[in-house]
N, C-alpha and C positions, 0 to 999 in steps of 0.2 A: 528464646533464651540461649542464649553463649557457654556451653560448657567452660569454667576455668580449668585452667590445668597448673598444676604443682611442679615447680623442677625440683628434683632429688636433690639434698641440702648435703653434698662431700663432707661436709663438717663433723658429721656424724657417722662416715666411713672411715677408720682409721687405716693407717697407711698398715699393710701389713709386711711382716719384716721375721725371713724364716733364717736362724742361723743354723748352718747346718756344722753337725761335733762331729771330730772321728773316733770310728769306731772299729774293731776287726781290722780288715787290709788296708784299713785308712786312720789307722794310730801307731803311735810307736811309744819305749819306753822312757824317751829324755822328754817329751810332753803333753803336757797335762791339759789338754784340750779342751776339757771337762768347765774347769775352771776360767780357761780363756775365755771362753764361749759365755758362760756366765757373764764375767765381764765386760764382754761387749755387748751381752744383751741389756745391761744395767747403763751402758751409754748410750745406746741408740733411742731406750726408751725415754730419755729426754727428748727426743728430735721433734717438732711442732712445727708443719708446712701448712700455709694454707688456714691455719683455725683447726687443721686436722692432727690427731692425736696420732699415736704411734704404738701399734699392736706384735710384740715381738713376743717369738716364740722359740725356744732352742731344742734341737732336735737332732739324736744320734745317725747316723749315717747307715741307712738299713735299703734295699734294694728297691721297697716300696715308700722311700721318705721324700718322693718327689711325686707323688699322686696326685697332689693336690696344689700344684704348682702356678699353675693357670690363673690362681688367686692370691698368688704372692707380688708384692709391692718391688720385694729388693731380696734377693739371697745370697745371703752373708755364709764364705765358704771357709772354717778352719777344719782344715781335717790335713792328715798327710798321710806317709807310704808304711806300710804293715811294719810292724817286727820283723825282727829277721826269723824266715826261717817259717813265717805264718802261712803265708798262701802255700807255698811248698808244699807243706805236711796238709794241704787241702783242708783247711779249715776253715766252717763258713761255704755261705754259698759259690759257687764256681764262676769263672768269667760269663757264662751264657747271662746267668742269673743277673747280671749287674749290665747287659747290652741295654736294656730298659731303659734304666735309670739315665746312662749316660747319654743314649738316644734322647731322652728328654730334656734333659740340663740344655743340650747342645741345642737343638729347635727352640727352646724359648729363648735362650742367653742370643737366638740369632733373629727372632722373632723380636727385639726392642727391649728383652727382659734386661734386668738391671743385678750385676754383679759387683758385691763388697768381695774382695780375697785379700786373707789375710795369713802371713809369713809361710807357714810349710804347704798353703795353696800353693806356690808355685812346686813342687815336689808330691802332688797330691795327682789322683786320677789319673795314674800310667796306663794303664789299659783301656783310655778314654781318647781318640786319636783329634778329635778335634779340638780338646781342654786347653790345648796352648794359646790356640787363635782366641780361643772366648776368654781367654789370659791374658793375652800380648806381651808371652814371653814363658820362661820356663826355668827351672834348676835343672844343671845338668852335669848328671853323673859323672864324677873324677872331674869335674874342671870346678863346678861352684864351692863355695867354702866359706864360712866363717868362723870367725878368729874368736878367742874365749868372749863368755857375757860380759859384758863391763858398762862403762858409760859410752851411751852414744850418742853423737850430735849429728842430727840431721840438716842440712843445708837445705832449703827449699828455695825452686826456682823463682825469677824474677820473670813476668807478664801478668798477659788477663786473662791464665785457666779462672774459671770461679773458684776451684779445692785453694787456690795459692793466692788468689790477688788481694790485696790487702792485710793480706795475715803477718806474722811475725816471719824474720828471715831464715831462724832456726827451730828446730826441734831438739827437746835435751830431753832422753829416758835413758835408764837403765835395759840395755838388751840385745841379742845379737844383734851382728853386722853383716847380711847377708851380703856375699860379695862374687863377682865373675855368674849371675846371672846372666842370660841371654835373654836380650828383648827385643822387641820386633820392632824392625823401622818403622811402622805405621804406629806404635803406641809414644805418647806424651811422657816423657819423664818430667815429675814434680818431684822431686827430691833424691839425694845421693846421701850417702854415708863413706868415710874415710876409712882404708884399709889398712892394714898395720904400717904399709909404707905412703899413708896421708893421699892415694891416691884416690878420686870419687869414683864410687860406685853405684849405678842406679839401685836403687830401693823403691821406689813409689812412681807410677805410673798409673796413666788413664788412658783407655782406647775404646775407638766407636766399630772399629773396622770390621770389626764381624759381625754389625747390624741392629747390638742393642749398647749397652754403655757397662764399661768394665772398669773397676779403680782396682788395681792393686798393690798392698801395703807389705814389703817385706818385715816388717817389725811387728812383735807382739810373742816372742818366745813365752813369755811366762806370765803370771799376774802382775809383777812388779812396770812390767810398762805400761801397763794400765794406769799406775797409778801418776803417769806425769800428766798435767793440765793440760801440757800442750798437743803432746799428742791424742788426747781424747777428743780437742777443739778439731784437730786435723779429719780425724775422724767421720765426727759429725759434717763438716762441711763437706767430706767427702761423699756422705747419704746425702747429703742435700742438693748436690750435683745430680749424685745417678740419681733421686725422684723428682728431680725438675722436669 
């Protein structure tokens, strides 16, 4: 007699999906991370690959919240740079205390891992020397800037990335404008935002270059751009890209 064998049914694995909040040296006081992260965890869990469901989890930014990495699908990063005046006064664990964490973020995101970053990610993880490359790109002190919240419209590129092809040409939310980031020649720009003198500036990029697959979205200051359709659609197909 022929032993049969069973192949394991993915359908029943759901995609897991860790948003990581900031917290301590990776919060500040104009936002509410808290709540952002909320609501990206409330759009991803729509995401459906495959027949497979979508297991998200939102999680503050603590030394040991990358332990369990190894089983994560896509890690989605809002977090940014302390208060003023935080780490200073040494509050919170010390740099040693956090070599870990960022040793690990760095080996998986270069091991094939899959990164969502979204708007004070690029200003997020300064004491982390390789977070730019698993970025493909950065805010940078005294030179990036944006101009008050208001209405912003995003232009998205024309080709066949999968996050842009097909989609509508524009993005319209309410939210900053991040602008005079630096991005690295080897990442994808899909989308710009206009600067107070209507020049474009990249916002939204994808990059493989550092070995797993990285989208990242300068928009999302607050709950309100959450709440535009289009950009939530951007979004999703932007996880749909990095779990392909």
């Amino acid at each position: 007699m022929t032993a049969s064998t069973t192949q394991p049914d993915d359908t029943e694995n759901p995609h897991r999906v860790l948003v990581l909040t900031g917290r301590g040296r990776y919060e500040d006081p104009w936002h509410d991370h808290a709540a952002t992260s909320h609501r990206l965890a409330l759009v991803l869990d729509e995401l459906e690959l495959g027949g497979r469901a979508t297991d998200v989890v939102v999680r503050s930014v603590f030394p040991d919240a990358l332990d369990d990495l190894d089983d994560v699908d896509l890690l989605v990063v809002n977090a940014g740079t302390s208060w003023p005046g935080f780490v200073e006064a040494g509050i919170g664990p010390g740099d040693d205390a956090w070599e870990p964490f960022h040793e690990r973020l760095e080996a998986w995101a270069r091991d094939g891992g899959r990164v969502l970053a979204v708007h004070q990610a690029a200003n997020t993880f300064g004491d982390a020397s390789g977070w730019a490359e698993v970025l493909g790109g950065r805010w940078v002190a005294g030179t990036s800037y944006h101009p008050p919240l208001g209405r912003a419209e995003v232009t998205l590129a024309t080709g066949g990335h999968p996050i842009i092809a097909g989609s509508e040409a524009s993005v319209e939310l309410l939210d900053e404008r991040y602008c005079a980031l630096q991005v690295a020649p080897s990442s994808e720009v899909l989308g710009w935002v206009p600067d107070e003198d209507g020049e474009l500036q990249p916002v939204l990029w994808a990059t493989e270059e550092h070995g797993g697959r990285t989208v990242y979205s300068g928009l999302g200051h607050d709950v309100r751009a959450y709440d535009s359709a289009g950009y939530r659609n951007l979004l999703l197909r932007a996880a749909t890209w990095l779990l392909a």
